[in-house]
N, C-alpha and C positions, 0 to 999 in steps of 0.2 A: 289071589295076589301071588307072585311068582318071587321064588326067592332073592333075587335079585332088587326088586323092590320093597320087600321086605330089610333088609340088609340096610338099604339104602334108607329108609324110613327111620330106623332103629338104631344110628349111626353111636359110635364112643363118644363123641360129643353131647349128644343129646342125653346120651344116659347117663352124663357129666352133670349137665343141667339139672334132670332131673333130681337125679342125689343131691346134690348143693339144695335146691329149692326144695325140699321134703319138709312141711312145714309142720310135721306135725314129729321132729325129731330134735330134742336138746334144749327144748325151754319148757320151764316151772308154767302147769297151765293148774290155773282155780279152779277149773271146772272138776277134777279129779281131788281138788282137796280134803275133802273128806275122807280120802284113803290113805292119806297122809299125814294127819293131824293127830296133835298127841297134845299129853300136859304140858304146864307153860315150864317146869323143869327139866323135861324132853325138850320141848322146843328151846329153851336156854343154851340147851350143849347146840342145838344146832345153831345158833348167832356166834355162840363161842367157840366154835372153829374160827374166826377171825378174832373173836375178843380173847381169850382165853390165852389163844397163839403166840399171841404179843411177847409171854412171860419166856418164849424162845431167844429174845433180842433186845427186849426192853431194861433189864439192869445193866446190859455191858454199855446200851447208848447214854443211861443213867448216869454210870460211871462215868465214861467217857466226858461228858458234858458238862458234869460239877465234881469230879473228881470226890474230894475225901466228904463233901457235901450233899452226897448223891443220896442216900438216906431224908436228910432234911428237905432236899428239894422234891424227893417222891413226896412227903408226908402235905406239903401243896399241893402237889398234884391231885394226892385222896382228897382234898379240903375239897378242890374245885369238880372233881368226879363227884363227891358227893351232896355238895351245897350249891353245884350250879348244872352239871350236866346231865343230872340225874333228878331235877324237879324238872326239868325245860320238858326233858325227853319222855318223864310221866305225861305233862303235859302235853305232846304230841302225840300220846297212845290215847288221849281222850279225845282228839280233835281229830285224829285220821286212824280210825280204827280198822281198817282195813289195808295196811302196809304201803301206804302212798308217803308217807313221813312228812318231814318240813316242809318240802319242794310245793307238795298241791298246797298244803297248808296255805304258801303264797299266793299260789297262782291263784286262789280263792278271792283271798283278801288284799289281791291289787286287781284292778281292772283290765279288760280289752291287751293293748299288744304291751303294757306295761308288764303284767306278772306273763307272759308267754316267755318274752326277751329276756326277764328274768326267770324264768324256770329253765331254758335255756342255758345260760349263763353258768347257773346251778348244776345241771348238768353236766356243763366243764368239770366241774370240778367235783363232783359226783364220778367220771370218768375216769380224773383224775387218780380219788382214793383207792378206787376200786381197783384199776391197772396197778399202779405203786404196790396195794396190796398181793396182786400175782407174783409180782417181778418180784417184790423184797421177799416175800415168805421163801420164791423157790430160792433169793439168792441163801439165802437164810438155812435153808433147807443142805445145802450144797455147803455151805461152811463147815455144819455138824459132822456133814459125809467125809470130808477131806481131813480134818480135825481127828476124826475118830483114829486111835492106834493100830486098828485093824485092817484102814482103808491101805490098799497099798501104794507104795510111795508115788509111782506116776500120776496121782489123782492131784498132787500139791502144783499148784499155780493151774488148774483147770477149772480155774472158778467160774468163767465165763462158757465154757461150752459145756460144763457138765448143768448147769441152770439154764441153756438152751435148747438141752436134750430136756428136764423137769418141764418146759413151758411147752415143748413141744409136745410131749406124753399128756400133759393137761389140754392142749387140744388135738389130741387124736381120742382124750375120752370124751368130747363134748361133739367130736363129730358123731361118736357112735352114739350120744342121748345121753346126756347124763342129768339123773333125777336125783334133787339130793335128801337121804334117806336116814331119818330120825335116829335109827338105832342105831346106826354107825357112829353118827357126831358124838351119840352119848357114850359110846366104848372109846374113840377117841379121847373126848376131853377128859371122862371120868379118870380112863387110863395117865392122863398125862397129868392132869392134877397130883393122880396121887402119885405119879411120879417124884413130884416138884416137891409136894409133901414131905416125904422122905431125904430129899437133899436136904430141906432149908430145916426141919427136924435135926438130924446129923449135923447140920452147919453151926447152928446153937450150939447143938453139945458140944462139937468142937469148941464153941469160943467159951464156952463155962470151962471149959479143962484147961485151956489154954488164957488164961486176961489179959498175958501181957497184950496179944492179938486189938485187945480193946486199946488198950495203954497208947500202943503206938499208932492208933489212927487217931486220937485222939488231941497225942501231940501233935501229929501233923495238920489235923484240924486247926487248931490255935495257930501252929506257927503262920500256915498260910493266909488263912483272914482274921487272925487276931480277935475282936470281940463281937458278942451275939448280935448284934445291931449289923453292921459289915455283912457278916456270914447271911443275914435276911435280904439283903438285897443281893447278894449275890445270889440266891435261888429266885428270885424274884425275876432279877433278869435271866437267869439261864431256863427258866418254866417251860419257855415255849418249846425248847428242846425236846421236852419230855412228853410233846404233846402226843405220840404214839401211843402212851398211855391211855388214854380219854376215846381211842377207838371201839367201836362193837356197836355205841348206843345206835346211828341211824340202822345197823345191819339187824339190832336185836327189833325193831320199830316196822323195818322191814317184812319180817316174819309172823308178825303177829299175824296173819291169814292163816297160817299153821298151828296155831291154838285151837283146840275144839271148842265148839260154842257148849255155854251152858244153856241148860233150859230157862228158857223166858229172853233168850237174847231173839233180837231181828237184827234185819240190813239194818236199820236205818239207827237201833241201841244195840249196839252189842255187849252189854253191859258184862257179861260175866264174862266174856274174851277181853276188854279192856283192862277190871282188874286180872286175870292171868298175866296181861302184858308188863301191866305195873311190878308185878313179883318178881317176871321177869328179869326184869331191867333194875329191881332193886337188890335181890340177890345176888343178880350177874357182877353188877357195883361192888355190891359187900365184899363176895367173894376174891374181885381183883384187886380191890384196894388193899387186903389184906397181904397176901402175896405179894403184891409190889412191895410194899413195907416192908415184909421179912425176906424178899428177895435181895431186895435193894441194900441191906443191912447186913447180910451174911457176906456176900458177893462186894461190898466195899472194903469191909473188914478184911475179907479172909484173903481174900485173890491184888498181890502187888499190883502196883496203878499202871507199872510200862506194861503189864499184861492184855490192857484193855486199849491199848493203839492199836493202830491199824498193822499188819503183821504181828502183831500177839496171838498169841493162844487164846484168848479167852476174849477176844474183839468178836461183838456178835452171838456168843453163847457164854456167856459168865456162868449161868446153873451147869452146863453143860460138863464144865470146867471143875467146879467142885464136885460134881458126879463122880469123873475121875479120880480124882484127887483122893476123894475119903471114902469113897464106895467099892474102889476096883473099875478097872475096866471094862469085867463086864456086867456090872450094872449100868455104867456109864454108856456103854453102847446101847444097853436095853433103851435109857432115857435118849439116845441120839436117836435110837431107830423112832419111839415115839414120836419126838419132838419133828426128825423130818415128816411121817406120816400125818402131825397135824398142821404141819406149816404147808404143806403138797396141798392140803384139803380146803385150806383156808384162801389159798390161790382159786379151788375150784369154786369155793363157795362166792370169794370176790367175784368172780367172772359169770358165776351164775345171776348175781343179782344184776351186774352190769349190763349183759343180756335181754336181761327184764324187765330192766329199769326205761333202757329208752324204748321199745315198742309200745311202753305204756304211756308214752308221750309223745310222741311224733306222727305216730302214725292220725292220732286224736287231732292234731295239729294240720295236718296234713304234711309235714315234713320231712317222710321220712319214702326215700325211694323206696320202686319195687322189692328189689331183693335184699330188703330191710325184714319184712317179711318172714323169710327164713332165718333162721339160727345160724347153718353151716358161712354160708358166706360172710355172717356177721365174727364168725368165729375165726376165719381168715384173716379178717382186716384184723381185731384184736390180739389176737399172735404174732401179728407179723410189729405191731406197733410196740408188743411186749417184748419181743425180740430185738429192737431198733433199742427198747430202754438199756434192759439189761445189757449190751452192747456198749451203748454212749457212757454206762457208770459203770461197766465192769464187773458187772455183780457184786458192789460193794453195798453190803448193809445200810452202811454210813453213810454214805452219799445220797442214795434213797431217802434218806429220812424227813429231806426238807420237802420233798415233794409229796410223801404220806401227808407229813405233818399240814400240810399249806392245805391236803384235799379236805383231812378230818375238819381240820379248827374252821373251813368257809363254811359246812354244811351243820356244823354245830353253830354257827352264829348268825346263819341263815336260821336257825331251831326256834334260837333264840328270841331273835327279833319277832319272829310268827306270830310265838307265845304271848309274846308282848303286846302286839297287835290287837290280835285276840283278847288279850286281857285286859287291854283299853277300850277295844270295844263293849265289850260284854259289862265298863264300868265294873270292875274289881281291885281297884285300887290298890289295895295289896301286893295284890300277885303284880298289880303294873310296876309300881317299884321296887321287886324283887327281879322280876324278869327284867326289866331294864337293869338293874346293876349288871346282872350275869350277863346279859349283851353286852356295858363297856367291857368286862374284864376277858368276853371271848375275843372281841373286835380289836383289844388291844394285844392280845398272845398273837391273833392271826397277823397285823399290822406289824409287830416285832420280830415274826418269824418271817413273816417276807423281805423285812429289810436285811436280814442277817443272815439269809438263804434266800435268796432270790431265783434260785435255778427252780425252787419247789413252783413260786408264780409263772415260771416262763414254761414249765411243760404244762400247766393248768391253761397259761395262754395259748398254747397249744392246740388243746383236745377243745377250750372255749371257740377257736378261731375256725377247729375242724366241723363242732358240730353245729354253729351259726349257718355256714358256707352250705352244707351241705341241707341244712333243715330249709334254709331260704331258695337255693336253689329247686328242693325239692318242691316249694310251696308256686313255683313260679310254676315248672312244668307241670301241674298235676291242678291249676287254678282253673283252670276250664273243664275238671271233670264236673258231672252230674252231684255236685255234692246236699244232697238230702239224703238221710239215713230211711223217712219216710211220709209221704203225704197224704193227709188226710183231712175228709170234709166233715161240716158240720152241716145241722139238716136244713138249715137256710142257703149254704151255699150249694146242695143236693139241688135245692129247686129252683136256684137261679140257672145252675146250671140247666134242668131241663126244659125248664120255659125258654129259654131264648137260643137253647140248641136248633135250629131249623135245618130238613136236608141237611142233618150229620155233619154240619158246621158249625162251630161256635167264633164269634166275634169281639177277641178282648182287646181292650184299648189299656198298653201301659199309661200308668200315672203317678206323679210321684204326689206320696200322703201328704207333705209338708203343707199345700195347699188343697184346702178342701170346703172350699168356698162353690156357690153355684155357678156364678159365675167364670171359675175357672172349670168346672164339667163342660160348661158348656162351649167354651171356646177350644177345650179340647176335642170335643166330637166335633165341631163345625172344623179344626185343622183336617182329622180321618177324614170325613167327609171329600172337602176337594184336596186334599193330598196322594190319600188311598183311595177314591173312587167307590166309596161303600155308601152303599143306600141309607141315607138316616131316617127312613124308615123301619130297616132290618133293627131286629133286638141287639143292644151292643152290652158289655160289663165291661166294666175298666175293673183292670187289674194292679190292687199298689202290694208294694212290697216294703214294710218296715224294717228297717235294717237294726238287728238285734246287738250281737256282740262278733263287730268286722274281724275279730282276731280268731273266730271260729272257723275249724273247717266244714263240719256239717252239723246238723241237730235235723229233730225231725221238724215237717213243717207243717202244722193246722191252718186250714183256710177257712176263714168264716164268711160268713154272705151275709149283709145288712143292706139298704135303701137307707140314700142320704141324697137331699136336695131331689126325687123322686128321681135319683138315676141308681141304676142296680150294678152294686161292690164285689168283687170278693177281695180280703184283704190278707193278709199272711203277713210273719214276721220271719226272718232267714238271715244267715251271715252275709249273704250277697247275695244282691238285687238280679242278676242275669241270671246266674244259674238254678235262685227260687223260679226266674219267670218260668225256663225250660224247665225244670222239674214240675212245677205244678199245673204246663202245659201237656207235657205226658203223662203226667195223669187223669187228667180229665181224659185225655185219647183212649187211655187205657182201661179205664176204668168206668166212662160212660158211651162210648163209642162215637165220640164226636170228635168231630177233627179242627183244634183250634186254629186260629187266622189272628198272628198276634201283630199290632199295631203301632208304630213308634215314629218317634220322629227326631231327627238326627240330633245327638251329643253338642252342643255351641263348646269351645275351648278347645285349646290344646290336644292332641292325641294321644300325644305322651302321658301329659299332666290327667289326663282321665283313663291313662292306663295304670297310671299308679294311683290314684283312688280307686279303684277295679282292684290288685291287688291287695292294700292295705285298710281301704274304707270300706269295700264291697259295693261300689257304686262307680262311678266315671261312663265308660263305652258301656253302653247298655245293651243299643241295637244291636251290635254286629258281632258283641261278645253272647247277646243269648244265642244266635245264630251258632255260635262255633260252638257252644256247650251241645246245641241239640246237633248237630253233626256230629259229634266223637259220638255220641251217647244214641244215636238211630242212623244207622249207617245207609238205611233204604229212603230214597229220595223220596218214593213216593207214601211211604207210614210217613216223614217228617213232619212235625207242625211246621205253617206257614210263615214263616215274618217278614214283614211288609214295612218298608220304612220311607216316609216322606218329608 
């Protein structure tokens, strides 16, 4: 090869491609899990990079939202963390114990294209939390940087490009591969815990030396809502606010593939990783409920209310704020430098699972285009959509929050419901009426936060609207591929196959199973017969295909051979009828050397109206859609099986 054509082979674009499509760079693979896997309190820190995180943001939106009330209305919050979102979500580590969460849970226990369009769906807003979560943590992140007394002064009012530059460095690490690593999450959180520790320690002390502190939020309690009755509905209605709180369970549910197994666990019980998960997720619980409490409480008291508006000091980072305050500055910076490094991590670890999350369903689905595939491209479109957010809100905490809040509170009541499901199936009565209350009172936060933030449903309608369009589009163009994972016979169907192979031809006549009467065999081969000009002599099989579940894209497919009414079957079941035909046509070719000659006879109806039962039923255009599946899929005219249509 001369250089010139080399050059020319090897072009910048090509080597573009290639990089972009390196699929074996930036996503979490199972296959390597074991070198990954830790205790379920190692794996804790690693979910709480995003749960944990929260205590960056979560009392100054507290504040903000219930103002001198924000203490009592956290103390609901714990009520509902740990009476309703913390049994659901046990019960999702027993029912999907392998990090698939509520979503499969559904897609289980509703049928065909019903639980697809809702897993789907679910994935809006799955999309949803997980973006919100990048954008808010870096805006998050960017507040502490500019806030800090060290930052210098040009960094004030760059809230939005200096969290452009954060979202952008979060994906320049995920082009390079980023694997995320146990030991780190745990020096992160442990680090920033006990950071938090120490403020809300100090903060107490402060309010013991000082009461009056107590005295005057107190009055202002009262004067503002008057008596304890009032004061309860007013956290009642401002709940949903807070719902940033209640975040971490699907991320901590997610994880559980990062639990080492105990001895005696399988695929199919993993009993001693399920309870690890449950510890999980119930320490993670204890441990935040706790914090928010005494966060919420210090951070009310201690820090004026105009602090906590937007242009405050302490909008966004309220612990932040007392750090300063009673520690010095430079401990306060110490807690800023942590607090950005876990809210940076928590953006990576959001975008990790995001990543992970839809290749685990789409491509199953068939919905997900080629260069879905790869990581790098997928990490493009996310960047850039995360760049479009923080844009449109400015990097404002606050603003974000209804859009967190809308992603968390769908996928917890999506949890919810599952459980419920489950629990009614399974006849447990109990649990049915517990899980059902925790469904109305999640479906009612989600329904209140949507009406009183609406922007948080309209970008979920969004990423919903993006990944329908594109999963359906995907499913249209890629409906004609060879979709069998693999075909195999049984030893009846071995020897129909060889008796009626003659001169390295086989003769199957499609049929459809519905009718399986003699009399329709037989006026089916008498149509072959004078339609197709085949000897009704010659050995013939009909071929039926049971249509399984249409909302699949592949599974494997078994063919069995039985005698019925003395004419010889082979039967198979498949998500759709053309592409089982051509799939279990090339296999016979390839597998017993006989070259089939497959036989049909034209579609009656509509072309349309049976091109969309082809799409959605697996059935409609039979003849001329196996034809196009064995074209894409044997590009030599002369290897192709034959089809013959009269």
């Amino acid at each position: 090869m001369t250089p010139s054509s080399s050059s020319a082979a090897d072009t910048p674009r090509r080597r573009l491609y290639r990089w972009l499509n390196d699929q074996s760079v930036g996503r979490e693979d199972d296959s390597d899990g074991k070198n990954r896997a830790g205790k379920w309190w190692q794996v804790m820190c690693l979910s709480g990079l995003d749960y944990f995180s929260t205590l960056g943001y979560q009392p100054a939106i507290a504040a903000l939202a219930a103002g001198a009330l924000a203490p009592f209305a956290t103390l609901i919050l714990v009520a509902v963390t740990l009476g309703a979102a913390l049994p659901v979500y046990r019960g999702v580590a027993g029912e999907s114990p392998h990090g698939q969460g509520s979503i499969a849970m559904l897609e289980r226990l509703l049928p065909h294209w019903k639980g697809k369009l809702l897993v789907l769906v679910l994935l809006g807003f799955a999309a949803t939390d997980f973006m919100i979560t990048a954008t808010l943590s870096a805006a998050d992140a960017t507040a502490h940087l500019i806030e800090n007394p060290f930052t210098p002064q040009w960094f004030t009012g760059k809230q939005v490009p200096i969290t452009i530059i954060l979202l952008l460095l979060l994906g320049a690490l995920f082009m390079r591969g980023f694997n995320e690593v146990i030991w780190i999450a745990v020096t992160l959180v442990g680090t920033f815990l006990s950071l938090n520790l120490i403020v809300i320690a100090v903060s107490l002390a402060d309010i013991a030396q000082h009461p009056v502190s107590i005295s005057s939020w107190m009055e202002s309690l009262f004067t503002a809502h008057g008596d304890p009755l009032m004061m309860l509905l007013v956290c009642l209605i401002v709940f949903p606010k807070l719902a940033l709180g209640l975040s971490g369970f699907e991320t901590g549910v997610a994880v559980m593939p990062q639990i080492s197994a105990k001895p005696g666990d399988t695929e199919e019980n993993p009993a001693g990783r399920i309870r690890g998960a449950r510890k999980l997720l119930t320490t993670a619980a204890l441990i935040m409920s706790s914090f928010l409490v005494l966060s919420s409480v210090v951070t009310t008291v201690l820090i004026p209310a105009p602090e906590f508006q937007e242009g405050g000091s302490a909008n966004g980072r309220a612990l932040s704020w007392l750090a300063h305050r009673l520690l010095g500055d430079g401990f306060g910076t110490l807690y800023d430098v942590s607090t950005i490094l876990i809210l940076w991590f928590a953006g990576a670890s959001a975008l990790a699972g995001l990543l992970n999350l839809i290749p685990r369903y789409l491509p199953r689905f068939g919905m997900a285009p080629e260069w879905a595939k790869a990581v790098r491209p997928l990490v493009v479109v996310v960047i850039a959509v995360a760049l479009a957010i923080t844009w449109r809100f400015d990097a404002d905490v606050d603003a974000q929050g209804a859009a967190y809040a809308t992603g968390v509170l769908v996928l917890m009541t999506s949890a919810a419901v599952a459980v419920t499901i489950s629990a009614r199936r399974k006849r447990e009565r109990g649990k049915t009426v517990m899980y059902t209350i925790v469904s109305l009172v999640f479906l009612y936060t989600t329904v209140v936060n949507c009406l009183e933030r609406p922007e948080g449903l309209k970008i979920a309608a969004f990423f919903i609207t993006a990944v329908l369009l594109v999963s359906l589009i995907s499913r249209f163009r890629r409906s004609t591929e060879l979709r069998a994972t693999s075909v195999s016979f049984d030893a009846a169907a071995e020897e129909l196959i060889a008796a009626s192979g003659r001169r390295g031809i086989l003769q199957l006549i499609a049929h459809e199973p519905a009718n399986s009467t003699k009399a329709r065999y037989r006026r089916k081969l008498h149509h072959a017969v004078l339609a197709s000009h085949i000897s009704d002599k010659a050995p013939v099989v009909f071929l039926e295909v049971k249509v399984s579940d249409y909302s699949d894209f592949a599974q494997d497919i078994q063919v069995r051979g039985l005698v019925r009414h003395g004419f010889w079957i082979l039967e198979a079941t498949a998500p759709s009828v053309p592409t089982a035909i051509a799939a279990v046509s090339l296999a016979i070719r390839d597998g017993y050397e006989v070259m089939p000659h497959i036989y049909f006879r034209w579609t009656e109806g509509n072309p349309l109206s049976n091109l969309a039962k082809f799409l959605f039923l697996g059935q409609g255009e039979i003849a001329p859609l196996t034809r196009e599946v064995l074209r894409e899929a044997e590009p030599d005219l002369q290897k192709r099986p034959w089809v013959h249509v009269g």
